[in-house]
Jmol script that loads the backbone (N, CA, C; Angstrom):
load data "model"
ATOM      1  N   UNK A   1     189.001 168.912 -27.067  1.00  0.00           N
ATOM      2  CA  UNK A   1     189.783 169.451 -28.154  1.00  0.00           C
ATOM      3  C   UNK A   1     188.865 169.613 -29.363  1.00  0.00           C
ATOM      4  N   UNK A   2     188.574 170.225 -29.677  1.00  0.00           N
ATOM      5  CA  UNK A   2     188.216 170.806 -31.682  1.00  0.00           C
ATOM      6  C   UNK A   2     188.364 170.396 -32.338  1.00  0.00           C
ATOM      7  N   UNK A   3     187.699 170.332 -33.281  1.00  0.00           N
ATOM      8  CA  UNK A   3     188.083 170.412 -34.392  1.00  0.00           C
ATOM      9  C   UNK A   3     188.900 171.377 -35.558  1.00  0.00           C
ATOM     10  N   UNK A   4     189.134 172.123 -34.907  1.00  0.00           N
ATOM     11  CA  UNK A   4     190.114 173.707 -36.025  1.00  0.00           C
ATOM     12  C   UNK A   4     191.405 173.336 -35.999  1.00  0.00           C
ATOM     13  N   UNK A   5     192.078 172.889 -34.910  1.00  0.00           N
ATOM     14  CA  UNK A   5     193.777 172.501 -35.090  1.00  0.00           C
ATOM     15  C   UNK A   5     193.569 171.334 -34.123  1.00  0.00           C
ATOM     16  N   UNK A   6     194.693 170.402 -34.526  1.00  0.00           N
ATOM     17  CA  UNK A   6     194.911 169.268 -33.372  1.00  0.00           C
ATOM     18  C   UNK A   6     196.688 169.598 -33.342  1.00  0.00           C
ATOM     19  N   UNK A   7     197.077 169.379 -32.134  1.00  0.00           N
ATOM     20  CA  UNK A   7     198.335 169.784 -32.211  1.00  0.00           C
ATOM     21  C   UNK A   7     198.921 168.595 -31.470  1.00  0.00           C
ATOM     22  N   UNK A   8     200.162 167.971 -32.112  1.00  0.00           N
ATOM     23  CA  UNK A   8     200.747 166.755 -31.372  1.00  0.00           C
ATOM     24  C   UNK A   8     202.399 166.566 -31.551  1.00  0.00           C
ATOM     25  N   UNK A   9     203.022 166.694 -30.679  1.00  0.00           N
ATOM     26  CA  UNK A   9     204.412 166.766 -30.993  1.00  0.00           C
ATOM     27  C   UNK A   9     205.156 164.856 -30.892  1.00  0.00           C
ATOM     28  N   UNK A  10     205.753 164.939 -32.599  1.00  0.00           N
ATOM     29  CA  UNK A  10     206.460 163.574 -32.242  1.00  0.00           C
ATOM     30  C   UNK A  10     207.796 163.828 -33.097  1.00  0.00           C
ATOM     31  N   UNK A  11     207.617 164.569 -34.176  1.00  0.00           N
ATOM     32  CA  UNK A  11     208.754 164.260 -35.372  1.00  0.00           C
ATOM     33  C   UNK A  11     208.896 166.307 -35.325  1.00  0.00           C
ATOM     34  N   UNK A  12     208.247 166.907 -36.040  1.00  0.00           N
ATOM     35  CA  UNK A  12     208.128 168.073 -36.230  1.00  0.00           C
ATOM     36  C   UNK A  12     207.530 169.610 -35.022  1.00  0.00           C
ATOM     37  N   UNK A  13     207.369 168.913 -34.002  1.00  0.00           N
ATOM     38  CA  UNK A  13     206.963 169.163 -32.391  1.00  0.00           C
ATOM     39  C   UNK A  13     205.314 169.724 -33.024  1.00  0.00           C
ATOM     40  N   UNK A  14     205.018 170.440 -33.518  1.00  0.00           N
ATOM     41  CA  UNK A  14     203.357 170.822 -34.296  1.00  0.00           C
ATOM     42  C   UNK A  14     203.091 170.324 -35.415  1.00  0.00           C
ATOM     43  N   UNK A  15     201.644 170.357 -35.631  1.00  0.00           N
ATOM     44  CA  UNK A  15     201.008 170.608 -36.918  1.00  0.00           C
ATOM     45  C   UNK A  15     199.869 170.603 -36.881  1.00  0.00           C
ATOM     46  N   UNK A  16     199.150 171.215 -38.074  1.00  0.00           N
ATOM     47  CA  UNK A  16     197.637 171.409 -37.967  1.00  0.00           C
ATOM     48  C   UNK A  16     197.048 170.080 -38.722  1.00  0.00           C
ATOM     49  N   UNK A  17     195.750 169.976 -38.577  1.00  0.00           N
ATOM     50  CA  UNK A  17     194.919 169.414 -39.429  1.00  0.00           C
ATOM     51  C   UNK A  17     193.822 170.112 -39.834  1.00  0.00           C
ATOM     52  N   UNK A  18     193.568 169.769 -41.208  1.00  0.00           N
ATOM     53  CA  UNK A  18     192.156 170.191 -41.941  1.00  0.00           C
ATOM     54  C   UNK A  18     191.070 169.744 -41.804  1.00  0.00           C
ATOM     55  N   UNK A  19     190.112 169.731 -41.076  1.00  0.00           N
ATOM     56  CA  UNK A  19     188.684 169.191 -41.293  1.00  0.00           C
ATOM     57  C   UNK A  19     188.199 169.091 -42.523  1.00  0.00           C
ATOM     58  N   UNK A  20     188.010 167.422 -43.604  1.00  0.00           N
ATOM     59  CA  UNK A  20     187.764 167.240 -44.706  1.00  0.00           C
ATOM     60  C   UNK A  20     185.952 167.359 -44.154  1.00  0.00           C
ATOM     61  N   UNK A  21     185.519 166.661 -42.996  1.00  0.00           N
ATOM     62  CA  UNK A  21     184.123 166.920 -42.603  1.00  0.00           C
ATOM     63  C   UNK A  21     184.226 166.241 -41.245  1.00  0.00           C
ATOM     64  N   UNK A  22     182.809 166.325 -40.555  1.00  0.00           N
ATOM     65  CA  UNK A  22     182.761 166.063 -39.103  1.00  0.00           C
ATOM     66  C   UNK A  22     184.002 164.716 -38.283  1.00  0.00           C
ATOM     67  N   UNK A  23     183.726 163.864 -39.015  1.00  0.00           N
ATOM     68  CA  UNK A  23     184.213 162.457 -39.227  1.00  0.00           C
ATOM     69  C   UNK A  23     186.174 162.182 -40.029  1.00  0.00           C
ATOM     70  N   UNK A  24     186.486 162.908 -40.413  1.00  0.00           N
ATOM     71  CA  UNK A  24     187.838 162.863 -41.378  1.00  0.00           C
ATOM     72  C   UNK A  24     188.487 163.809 -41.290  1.00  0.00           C
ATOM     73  N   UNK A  25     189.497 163.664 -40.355  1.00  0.00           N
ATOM     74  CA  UNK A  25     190.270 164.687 -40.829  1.00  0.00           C
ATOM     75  C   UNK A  25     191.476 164.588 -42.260  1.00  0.00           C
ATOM     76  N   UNK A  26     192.442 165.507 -42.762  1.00  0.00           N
ATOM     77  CA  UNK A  26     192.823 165.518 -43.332  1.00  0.00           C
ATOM     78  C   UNK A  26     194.153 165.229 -42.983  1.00  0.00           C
ATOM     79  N   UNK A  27     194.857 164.342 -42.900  1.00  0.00           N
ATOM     80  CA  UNK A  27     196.439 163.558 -42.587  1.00  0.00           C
ATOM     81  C   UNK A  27     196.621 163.385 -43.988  1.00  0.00           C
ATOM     82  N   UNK A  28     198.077 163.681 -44.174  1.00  0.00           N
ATOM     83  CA  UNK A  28     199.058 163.167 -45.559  1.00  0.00           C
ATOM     84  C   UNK A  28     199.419 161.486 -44.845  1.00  0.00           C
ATOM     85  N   UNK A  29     199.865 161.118 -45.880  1.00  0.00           N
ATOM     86  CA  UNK A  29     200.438 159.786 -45.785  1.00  0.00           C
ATOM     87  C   UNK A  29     201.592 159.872 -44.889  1.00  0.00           C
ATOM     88  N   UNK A  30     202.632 160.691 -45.164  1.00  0.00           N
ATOM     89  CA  UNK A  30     203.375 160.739 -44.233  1.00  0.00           C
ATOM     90  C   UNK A  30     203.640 160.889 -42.895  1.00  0.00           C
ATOM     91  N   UNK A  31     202.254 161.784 -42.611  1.00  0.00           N
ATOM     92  CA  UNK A  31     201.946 162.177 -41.413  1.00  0.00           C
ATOM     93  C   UNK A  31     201.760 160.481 -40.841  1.00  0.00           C
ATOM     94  N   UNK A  32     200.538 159.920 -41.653  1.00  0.00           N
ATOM     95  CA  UNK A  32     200.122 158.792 -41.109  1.00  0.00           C
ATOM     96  C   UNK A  32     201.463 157.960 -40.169  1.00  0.00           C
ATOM     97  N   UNK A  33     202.737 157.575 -41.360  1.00  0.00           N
ATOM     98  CA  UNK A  33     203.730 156.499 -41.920  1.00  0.00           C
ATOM     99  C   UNK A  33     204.639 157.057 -40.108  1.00  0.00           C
ATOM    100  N   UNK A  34     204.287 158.493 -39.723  1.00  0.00           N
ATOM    101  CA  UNK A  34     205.042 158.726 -38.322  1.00  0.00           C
ATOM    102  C   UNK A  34     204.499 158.434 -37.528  1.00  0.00           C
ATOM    103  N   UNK A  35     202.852 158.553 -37.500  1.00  0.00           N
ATOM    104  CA  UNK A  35     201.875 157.755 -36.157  1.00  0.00           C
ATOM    105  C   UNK A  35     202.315 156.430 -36.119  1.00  0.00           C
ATOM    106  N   UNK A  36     201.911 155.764 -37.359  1.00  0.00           N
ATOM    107  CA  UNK A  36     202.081 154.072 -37.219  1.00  0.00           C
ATOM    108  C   UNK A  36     203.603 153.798 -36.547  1.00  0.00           C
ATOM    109  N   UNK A  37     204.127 154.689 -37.086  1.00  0.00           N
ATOM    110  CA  UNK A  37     206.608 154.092 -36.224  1.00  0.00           C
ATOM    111  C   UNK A  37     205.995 154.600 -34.836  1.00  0.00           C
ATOM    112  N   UNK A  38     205.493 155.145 -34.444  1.00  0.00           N
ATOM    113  CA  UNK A  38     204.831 155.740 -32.961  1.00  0.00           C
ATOM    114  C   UNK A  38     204.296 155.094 -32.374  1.00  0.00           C
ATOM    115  N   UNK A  39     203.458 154.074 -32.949  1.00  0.00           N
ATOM    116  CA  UNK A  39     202.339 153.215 -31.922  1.00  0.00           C
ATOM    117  C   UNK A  39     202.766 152.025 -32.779  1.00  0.00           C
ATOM    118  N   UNK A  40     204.065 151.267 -33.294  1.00  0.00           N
ATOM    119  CA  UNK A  40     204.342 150.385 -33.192  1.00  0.00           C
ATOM    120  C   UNK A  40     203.583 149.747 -34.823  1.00  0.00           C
ATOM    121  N   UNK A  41     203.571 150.198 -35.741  1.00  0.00           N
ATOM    122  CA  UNK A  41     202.064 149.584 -37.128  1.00  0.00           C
ATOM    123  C   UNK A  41     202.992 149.764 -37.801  1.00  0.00           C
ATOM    124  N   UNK A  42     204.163 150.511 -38.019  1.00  0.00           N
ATOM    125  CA  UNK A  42     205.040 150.419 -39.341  1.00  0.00           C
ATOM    126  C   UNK A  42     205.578 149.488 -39.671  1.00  0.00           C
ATOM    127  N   UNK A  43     206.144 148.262 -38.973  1.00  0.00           N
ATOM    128  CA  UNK A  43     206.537 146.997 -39.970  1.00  0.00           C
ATOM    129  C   UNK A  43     204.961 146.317 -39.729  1.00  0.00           C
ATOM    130  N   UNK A  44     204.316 146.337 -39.796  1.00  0.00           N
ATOM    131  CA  UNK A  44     203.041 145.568 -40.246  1.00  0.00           C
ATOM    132  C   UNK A  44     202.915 146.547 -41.886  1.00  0.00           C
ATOM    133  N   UNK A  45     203.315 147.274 -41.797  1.00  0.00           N
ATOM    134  CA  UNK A  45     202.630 148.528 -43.075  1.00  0.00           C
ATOM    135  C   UNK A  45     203.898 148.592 -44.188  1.00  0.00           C
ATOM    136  N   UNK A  46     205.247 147.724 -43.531  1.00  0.00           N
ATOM    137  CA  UNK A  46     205.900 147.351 -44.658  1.00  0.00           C
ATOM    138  C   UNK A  46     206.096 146.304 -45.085  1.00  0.00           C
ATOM    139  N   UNK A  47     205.059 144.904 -44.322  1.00  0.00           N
ATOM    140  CA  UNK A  47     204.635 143.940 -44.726  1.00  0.00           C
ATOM    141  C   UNK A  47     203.710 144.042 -45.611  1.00  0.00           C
ATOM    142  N   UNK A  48     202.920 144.738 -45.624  1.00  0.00           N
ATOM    143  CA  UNK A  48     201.410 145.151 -46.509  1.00  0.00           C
ATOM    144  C   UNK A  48     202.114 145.702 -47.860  1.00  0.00           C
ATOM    145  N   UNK A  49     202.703 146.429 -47.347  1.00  0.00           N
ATOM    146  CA  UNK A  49     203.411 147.781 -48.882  1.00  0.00           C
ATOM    147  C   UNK A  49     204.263 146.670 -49.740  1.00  0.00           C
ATOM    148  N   UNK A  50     204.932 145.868 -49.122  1.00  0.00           N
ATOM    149  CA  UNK A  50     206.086 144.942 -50.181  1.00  0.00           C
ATOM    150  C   UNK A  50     205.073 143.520 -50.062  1.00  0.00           C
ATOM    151  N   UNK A  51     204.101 143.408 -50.146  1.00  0.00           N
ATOM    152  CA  UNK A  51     203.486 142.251 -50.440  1.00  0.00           C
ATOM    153  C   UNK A  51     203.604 140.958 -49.504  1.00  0.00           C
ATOM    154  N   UNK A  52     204.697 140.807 -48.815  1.00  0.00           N
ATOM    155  CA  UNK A  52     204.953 140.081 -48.176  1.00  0.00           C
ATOM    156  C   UNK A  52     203.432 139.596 -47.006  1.00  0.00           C
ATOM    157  N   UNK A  53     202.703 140.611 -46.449  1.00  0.00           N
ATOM    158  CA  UNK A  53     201.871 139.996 -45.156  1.00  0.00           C
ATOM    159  C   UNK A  53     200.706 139.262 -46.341  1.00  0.00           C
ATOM    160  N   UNK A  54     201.074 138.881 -47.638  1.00  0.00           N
ATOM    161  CA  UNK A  54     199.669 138.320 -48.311  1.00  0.00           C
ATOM    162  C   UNK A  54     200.798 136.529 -48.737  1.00  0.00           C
ATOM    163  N   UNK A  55     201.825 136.531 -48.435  1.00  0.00           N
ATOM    164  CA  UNK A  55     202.923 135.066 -48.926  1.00  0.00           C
ATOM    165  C   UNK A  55     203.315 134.792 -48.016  1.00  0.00           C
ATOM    166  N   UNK A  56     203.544 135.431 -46.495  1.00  0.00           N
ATOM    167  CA  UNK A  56     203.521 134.786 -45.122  1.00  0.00           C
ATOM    168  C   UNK A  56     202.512 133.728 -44.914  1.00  0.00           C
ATOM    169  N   UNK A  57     202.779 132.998 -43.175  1.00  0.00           N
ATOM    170  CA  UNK A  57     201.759 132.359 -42.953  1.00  0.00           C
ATOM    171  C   UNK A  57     200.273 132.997 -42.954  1.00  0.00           C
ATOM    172  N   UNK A  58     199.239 132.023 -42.423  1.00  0.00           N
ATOM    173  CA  UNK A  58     197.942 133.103 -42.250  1.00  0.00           C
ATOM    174  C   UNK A  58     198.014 133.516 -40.954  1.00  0.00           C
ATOM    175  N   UNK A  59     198.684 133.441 -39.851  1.00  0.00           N
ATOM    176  CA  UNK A  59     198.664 134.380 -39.072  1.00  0.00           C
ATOM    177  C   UNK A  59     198.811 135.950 -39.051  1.00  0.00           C
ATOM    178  N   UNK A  60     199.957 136.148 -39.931  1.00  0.00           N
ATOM    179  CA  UNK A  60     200.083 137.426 -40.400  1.00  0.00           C
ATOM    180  C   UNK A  60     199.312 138.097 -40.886  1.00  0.00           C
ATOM    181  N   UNK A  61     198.990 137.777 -42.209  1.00  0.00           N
ATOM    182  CA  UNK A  61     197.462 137.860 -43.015  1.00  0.00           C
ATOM    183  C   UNK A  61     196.672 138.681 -42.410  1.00  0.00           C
ATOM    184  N   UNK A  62     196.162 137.042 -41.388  1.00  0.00           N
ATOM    185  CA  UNK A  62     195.002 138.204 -40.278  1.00  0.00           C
ATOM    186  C   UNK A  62     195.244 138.860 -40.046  1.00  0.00           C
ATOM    187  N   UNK A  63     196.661 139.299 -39.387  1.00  0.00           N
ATOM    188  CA  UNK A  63     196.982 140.576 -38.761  1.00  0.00           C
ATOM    189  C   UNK A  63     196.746 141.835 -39.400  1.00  0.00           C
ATOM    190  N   UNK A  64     197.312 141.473 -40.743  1.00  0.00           N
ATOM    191  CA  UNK A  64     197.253 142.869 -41.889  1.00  0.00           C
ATOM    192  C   UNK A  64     196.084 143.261 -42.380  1.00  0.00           C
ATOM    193  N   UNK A  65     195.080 141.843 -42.375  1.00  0.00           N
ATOM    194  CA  UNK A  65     193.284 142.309 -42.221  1.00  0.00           C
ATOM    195  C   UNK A  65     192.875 142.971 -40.966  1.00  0.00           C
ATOM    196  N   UNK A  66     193.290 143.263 -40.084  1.00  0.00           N
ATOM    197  CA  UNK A  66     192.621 143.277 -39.046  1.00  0.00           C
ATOM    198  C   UNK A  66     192.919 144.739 -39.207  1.00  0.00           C
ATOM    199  N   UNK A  67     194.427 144.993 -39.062  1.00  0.00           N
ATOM    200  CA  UNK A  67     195.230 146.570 -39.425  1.00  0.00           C
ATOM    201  C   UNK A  67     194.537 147.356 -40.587  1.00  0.00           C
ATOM    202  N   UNK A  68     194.427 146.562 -41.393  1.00  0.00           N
ATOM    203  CA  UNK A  68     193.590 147.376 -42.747  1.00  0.00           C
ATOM    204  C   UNK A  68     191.776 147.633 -42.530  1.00  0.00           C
ATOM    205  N   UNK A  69     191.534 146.998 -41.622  1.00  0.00           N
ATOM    206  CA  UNK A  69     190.214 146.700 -41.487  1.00  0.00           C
ATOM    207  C   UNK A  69     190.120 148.110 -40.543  1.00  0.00           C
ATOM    208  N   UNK A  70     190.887 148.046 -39.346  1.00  0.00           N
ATOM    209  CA  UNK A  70     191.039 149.312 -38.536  1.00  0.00           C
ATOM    210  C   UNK A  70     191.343 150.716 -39.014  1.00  0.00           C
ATOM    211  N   UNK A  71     191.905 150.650 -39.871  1.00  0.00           N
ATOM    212  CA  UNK A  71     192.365 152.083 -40.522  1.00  0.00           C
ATOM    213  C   UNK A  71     194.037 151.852 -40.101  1.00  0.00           C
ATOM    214  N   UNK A  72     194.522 151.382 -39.373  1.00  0.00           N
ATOM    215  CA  UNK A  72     196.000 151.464 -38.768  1.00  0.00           C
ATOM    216  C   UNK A  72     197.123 151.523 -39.691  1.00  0.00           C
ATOM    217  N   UNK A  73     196.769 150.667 -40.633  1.00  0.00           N
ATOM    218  CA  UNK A  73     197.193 150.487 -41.997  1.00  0.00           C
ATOM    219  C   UNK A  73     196.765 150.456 -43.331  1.00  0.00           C
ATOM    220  N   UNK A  74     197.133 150.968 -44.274  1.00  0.00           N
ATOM    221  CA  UNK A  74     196.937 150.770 -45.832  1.00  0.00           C
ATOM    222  C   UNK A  74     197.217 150.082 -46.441  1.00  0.00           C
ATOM    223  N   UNK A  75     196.758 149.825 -47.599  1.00  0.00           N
ATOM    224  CA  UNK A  75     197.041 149.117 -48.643  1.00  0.00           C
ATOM    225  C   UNK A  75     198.296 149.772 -49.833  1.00  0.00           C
ATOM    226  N   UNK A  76     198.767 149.437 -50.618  1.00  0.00           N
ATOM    227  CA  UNK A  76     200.413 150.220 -50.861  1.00  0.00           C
ATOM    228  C   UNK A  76     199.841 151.026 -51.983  1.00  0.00           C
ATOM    229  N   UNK A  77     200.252 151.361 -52.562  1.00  0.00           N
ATOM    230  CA  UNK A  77     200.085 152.180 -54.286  1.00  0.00           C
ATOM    231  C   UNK A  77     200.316 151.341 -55.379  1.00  0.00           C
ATOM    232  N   UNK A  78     200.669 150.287 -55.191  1.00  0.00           N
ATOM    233  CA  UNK A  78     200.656 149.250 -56.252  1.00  0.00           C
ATOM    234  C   UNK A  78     200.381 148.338 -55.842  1.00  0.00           C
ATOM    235  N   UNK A  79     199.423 147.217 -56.872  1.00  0.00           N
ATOM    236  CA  UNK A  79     198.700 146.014 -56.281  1.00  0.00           C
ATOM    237  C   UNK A  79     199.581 144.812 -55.986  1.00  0.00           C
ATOM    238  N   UNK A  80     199.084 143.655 -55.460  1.00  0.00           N
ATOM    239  CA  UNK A  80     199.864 142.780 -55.242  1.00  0.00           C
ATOM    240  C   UNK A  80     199.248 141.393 -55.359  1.00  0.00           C
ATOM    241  N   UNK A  81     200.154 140.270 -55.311  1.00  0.00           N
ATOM    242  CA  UNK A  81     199.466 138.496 -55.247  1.00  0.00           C
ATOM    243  C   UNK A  81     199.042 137.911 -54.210  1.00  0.00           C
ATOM    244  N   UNK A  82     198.468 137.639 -53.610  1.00  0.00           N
ATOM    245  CA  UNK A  82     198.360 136.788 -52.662  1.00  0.00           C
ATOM    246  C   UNK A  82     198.593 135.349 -53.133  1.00  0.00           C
ATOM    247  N   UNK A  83     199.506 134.744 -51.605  1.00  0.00           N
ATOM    248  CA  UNK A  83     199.982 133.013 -51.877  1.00  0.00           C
ATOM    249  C   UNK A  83     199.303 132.385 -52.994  1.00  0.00           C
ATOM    250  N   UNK A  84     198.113 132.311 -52.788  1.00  0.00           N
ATOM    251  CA  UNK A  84     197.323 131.301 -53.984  1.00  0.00           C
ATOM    252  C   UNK A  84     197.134 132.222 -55.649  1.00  0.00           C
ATOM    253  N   UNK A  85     197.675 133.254 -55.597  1.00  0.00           N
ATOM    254  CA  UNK A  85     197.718 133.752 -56.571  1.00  0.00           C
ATOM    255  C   UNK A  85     196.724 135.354 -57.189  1.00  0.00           C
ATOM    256  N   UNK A  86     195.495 135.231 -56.295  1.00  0.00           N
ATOM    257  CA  UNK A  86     194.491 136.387 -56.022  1.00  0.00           C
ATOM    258  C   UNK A  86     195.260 137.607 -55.988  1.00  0.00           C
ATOM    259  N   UNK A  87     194.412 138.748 -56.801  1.00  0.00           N
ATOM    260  CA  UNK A  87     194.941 139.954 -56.349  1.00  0.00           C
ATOM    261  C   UNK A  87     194.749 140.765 -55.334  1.00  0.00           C
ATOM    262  N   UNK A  88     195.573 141.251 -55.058  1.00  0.00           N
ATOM    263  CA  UNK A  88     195.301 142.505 -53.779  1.00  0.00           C
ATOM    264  C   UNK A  88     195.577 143.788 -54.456  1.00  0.00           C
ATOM    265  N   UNK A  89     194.584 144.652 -54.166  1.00  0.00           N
ATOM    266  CA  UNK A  89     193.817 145.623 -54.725  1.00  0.00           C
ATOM    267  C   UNK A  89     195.348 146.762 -53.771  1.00  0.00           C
ATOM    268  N   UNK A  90     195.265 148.105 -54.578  1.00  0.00           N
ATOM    269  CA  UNK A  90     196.348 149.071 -54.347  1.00  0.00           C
ATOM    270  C   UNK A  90     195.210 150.236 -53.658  1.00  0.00           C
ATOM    271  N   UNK A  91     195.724 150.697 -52.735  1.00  0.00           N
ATOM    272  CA  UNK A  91     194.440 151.711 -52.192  1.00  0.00           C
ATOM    273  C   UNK A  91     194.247 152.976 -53.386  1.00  0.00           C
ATOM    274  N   UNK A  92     194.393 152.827 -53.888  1.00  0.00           N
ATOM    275  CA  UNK A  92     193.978 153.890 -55.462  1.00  0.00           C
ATOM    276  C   UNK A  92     193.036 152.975 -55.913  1.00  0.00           C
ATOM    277  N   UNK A  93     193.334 151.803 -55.865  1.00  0.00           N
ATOM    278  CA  UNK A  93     191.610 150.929 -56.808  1.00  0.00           C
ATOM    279  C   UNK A  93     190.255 151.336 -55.733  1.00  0.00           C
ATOM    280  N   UNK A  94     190.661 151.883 -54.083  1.00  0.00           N
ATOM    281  CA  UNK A  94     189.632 151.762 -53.890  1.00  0.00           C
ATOM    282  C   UNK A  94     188.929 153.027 -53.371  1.00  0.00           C
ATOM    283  N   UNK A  95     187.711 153.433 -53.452  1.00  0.00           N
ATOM    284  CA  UNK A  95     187.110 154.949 -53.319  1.00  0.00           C
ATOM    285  C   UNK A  95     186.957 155.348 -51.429  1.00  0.00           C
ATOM    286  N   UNK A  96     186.799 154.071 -51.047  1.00  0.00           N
ATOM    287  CA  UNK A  96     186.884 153.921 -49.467  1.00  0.00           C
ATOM    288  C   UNK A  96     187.204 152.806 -48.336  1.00  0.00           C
ATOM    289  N   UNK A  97     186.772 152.725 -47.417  1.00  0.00           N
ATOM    290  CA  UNK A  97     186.555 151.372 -46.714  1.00  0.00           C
ATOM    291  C   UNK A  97     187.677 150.736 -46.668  1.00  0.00           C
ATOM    292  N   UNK A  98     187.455 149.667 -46.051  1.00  0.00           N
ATOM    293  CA  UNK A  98     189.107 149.217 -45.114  1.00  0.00           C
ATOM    294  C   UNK A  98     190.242 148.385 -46.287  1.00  0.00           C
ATOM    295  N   UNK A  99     191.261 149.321 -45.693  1.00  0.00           N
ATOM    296  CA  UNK A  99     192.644 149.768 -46.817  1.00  0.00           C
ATOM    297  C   UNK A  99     192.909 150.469 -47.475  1.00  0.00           C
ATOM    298  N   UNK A 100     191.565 151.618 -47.254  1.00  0.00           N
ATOM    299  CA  UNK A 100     191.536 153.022 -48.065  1.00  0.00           C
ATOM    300  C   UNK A 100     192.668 154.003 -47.415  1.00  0.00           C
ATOM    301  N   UNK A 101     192.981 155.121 -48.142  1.00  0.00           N
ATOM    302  CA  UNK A 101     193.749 156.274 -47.457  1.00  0.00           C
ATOM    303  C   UNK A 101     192.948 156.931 -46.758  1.00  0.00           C
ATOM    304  N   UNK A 102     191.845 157.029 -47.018  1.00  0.00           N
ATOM    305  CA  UNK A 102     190.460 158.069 -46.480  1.00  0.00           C
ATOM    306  C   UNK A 102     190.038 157.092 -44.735  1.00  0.00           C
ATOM    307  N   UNK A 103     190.076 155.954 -44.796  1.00  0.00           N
ATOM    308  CA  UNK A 103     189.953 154.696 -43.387  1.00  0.00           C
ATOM    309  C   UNK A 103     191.056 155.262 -42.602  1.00  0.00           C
ATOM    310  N   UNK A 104     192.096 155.340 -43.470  1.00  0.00           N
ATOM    311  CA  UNK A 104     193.435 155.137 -42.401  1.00  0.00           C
ATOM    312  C   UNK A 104     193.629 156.618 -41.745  1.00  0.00           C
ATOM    313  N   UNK A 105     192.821 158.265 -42.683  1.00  0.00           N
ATOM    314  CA  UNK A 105     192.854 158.938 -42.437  1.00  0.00           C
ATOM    315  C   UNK A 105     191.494 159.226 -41.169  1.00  0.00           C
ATOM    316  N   UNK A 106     190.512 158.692 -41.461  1.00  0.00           N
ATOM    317  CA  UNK A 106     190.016 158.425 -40.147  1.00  0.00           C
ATOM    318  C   UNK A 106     190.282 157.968 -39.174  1.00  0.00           C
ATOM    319  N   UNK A 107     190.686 157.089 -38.889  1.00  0.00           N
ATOM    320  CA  UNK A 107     191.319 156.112 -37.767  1.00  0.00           C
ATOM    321  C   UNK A 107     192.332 156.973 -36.962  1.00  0.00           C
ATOM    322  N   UNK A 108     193.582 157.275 -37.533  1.00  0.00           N
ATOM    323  CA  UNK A 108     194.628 158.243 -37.059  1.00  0.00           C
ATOM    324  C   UNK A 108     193.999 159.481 -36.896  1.00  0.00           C
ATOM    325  N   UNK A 109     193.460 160.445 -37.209  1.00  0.00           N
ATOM    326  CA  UNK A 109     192.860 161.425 -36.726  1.00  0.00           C
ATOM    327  C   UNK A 109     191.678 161.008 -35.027  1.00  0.00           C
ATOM    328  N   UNK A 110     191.246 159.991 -35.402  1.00  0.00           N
ATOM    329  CA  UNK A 110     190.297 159.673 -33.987  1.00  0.00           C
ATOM    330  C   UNK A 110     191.542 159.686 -32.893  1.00  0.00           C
ATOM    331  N   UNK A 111     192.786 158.888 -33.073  1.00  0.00           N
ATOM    332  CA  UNK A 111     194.063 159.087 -32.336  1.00  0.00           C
ATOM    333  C   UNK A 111     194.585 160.179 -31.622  1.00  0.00           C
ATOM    334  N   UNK A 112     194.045 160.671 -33.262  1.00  0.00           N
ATOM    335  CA  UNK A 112     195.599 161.861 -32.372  1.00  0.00           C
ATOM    336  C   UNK A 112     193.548 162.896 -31.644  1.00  0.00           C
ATOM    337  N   UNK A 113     192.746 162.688 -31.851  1.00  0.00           N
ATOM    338  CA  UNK A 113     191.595 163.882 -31.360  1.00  0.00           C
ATOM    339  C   UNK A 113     191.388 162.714 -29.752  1.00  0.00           C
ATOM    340  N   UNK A 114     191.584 161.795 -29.678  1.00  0.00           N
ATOM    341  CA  UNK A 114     191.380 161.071 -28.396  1.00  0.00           C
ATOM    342  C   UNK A 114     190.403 159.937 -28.169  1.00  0.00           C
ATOM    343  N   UNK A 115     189.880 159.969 -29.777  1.00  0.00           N
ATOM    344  CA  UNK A 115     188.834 159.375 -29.250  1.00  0.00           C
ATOM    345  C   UNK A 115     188.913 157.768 -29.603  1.00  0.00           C
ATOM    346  N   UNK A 116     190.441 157.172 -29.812  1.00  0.00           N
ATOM    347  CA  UNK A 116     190.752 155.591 -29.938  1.00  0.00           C
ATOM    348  C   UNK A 116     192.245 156.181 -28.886  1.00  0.00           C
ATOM    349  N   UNK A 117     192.233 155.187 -28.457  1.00  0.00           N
ATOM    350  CA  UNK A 117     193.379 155.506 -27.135  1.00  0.00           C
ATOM    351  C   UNK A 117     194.547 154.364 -27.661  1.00  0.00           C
ATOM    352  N   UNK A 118     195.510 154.564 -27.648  1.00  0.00           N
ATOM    353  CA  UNK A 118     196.690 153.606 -28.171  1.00  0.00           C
ATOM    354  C   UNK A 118     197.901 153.915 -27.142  1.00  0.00           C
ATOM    355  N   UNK A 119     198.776 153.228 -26.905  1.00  0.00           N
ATOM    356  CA  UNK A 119     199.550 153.206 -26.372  1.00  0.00           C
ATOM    357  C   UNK A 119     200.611 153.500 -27.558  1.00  0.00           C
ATOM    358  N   UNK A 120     201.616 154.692 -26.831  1.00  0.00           N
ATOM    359  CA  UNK A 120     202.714 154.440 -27.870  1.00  0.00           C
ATOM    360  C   UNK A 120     204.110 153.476 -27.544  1.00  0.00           C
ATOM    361  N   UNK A 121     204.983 153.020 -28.455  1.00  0.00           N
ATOM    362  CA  UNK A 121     206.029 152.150 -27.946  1.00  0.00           C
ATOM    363  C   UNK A 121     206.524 153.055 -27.467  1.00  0.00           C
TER     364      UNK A 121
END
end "model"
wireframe off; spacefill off
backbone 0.3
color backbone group
């Protein structure tokens, strides 16, 4: 498959993507927010978004590091506390790298082009 269109039917049966460069394609957030309910990452990503996976146990935690670390998930648009009080950074504080929109837009594009294999629920 190419890079000029990726075509994948789940919510809207098509759509294209933009090549931002070799490596990134161009996914909206929303696009993302339907992969993740697809392969099972959306309540991890509304643990992350409402602060909650940073005042859970640390099992979770890890989990939401591991998700953010992967691209699977983001970080929300507004920052947040962690248990001991530390901040957690809003993916607008950050220019890239894991919990970025630009990570998560990599990651899901390798998905839907084939080249990370996921099972969907």
């Amino acid at each position: 498959m190419g890079n000029d269109i990726v075509r994948n039917s789940f919510l809207d049966n098509s759509y294209s993507l933009t090549p931002l460069n070799q490596n990134t394609m161009e996914i909206t957030v929303k696009q993302i927010q339907q992969l993740q309910k697809s392969y099972g990452f959306d309540e991890m990503q509304k643990l992350i978004d409402n602060g909650m996976a940073w005042k859970l146990e640390g099992f979770t935690g890890r989990q939401a590091m591991s998700a953010l670390e992967s691209g699977a998930c983001m970080l929300p648009e507004e920052r947040h506390q962690d248990y001991y009080g530390n901040l957690v950074p809003s993916r607008n504080d950050l220019a890239g790298g894991k919990g970025s929109l630009n990570n998560s837009q990599e990651f899901w594009g390798k998905v839907m082009t084939g080249e990370i294999d996921l099972e969907e629920e």
